[in-house]
N, C-alpha and C positions, 0 to 999 in steps of 0.2 A: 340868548337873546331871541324874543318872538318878536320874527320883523313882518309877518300875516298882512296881506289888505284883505279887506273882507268888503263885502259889498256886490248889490246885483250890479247888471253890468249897465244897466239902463242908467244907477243912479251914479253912479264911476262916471260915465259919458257925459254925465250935467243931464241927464232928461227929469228926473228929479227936482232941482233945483231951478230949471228954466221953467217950469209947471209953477211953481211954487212964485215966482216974482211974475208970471204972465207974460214970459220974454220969449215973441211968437219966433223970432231971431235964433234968437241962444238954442228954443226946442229944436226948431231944425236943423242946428248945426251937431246938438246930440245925439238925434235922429241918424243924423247920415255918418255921426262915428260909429256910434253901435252897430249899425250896419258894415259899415268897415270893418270892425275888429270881429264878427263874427265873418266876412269873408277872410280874412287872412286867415283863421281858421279854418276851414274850408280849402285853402288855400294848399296847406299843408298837409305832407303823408298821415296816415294812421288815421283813427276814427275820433270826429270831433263828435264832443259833450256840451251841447248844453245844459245849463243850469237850470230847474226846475219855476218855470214864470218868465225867462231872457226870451222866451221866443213871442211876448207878448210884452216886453218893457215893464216885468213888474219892479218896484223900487224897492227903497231900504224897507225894513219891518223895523221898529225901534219899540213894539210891544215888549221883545224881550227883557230888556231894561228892571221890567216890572216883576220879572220872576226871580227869585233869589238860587234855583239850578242853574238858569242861563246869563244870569246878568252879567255875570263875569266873562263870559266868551261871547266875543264879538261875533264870531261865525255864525252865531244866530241873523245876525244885520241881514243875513243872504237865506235864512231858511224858514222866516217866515210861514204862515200858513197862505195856498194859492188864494189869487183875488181872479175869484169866478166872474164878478163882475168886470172883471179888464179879462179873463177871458173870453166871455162874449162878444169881445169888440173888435177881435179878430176875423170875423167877417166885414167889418167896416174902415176898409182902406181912408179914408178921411182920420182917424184916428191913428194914435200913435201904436196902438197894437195893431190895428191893421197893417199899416205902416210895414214893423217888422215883421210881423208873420208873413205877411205875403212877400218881401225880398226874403226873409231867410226859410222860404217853403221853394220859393225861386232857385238860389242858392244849390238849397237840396238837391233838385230835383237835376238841376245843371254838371251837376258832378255826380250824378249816377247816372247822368248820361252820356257824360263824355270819358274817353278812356285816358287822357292827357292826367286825370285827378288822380287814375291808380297809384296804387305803394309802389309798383315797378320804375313809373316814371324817372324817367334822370331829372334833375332840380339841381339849378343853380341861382346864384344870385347878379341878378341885372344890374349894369351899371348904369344907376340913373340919372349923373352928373351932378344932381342935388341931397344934399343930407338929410332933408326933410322928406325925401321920399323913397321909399323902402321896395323893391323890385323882386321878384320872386320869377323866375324861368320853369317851365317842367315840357316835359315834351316824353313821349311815346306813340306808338303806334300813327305817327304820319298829322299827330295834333301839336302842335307848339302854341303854349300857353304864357303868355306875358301878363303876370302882377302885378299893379302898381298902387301901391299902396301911402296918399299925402297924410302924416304923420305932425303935420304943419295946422296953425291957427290962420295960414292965411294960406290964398292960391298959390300951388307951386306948377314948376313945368317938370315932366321929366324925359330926361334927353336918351332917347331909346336908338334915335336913329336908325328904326326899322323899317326896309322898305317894299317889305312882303305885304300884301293885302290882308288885311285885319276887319275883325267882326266884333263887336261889344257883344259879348256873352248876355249880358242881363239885358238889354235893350234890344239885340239881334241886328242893330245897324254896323253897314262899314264904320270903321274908324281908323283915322292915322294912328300910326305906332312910330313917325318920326321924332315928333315934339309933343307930350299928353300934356294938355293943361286938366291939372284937376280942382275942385274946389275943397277948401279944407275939410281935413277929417275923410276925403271922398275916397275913392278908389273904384279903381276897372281891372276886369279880366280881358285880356284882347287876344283870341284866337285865330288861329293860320291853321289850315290843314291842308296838308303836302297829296296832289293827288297822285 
């Protein structure tokens, strides 16, 4: 049995489809899954890949269709030739490749600088008190790193009951780590570091 999903990650998340009906709604809530599901990557030991165009929201390819080498494999859906013109828009945050490029340039740049992301890290999983939202612990060298990951179509809370002083990694502001309300598809990094 071939049970494959294939597809960019942009067009999996509805960015695709919300472009497609002009649902300024729907794109933003794509927007900020995509971005989610490339931090839980991130999130995670060992060396994240992205996929050649995810870092610019490029979508399905359905040209393939038309060639009789690849029509039958779908894994084309995702390999596409690059759309140079959506990568140039990555200078322009207003756009949805700005958008991602510059959170998942963010992303990057936050886990090669902090030492909580190394492979050494200890990593557990948070109890978030809600199902819809998924928690990831890691902690090394004096950084303690809290995941939280809403997994939900609608705002969830998640119940961390942490009472150490916390920082939004992507934002750089305080943030409570008692009660995290997020908005759907959202997610935060919330750091503590032990002096």
């Amino acid at each position: 049995m071939d049970a494959r999903l294939c597809g960019t990650t942009a067009s999996l998340c509805g960015i695709e489809a919300a472009r497609q009906r002009e649902d300024d709604a729907a794109l933003e809530k794509a927007v900020r899954l995509d971005e989610m599901l490339h931090a839980f990557m991130f999130t995670l030991s060992g060396v994240p890949v992205l996929y050649s165009g995810d870092e610019v929201g490029r979508e399905n390819d359905y040209s393939y269709h038309r060639d009789p080498f690849k029509r039958e494999d779908s894994r084309y859906l995702h390999r596409g030739d690059m759309d140079w013109t959506l990568a140039d828009q990555r200078k322009d945050e207003t756009t949805v490749a700005g958008r991602l490029f510059t959170a998942l340039q963010r992303m990057e740049g936050l886990r090669a600088q902090h030492p909580v992301f190394d492979d050494e890290a200890d990593t557990w999983l948070l109890d978030t008190g809600n199902d819809a939202v998924l928690g990831i612990g890691r902690y090394y060298r004096g950084q303690k790193l809290l995941a939280v990951f809403n997994f939900s179509r609608q705002k969830q809370t998640a119940w961390l009951k942490e009472t150490e002083a916390y920082v939004d990694l992507m934002t750089g502001e305080p943030r409570d780590a008692g009660a995290v309300l997020l908005k759907p598809g959202d997610f935060v990094w919330l750091m503590h570091e032990y002096k």
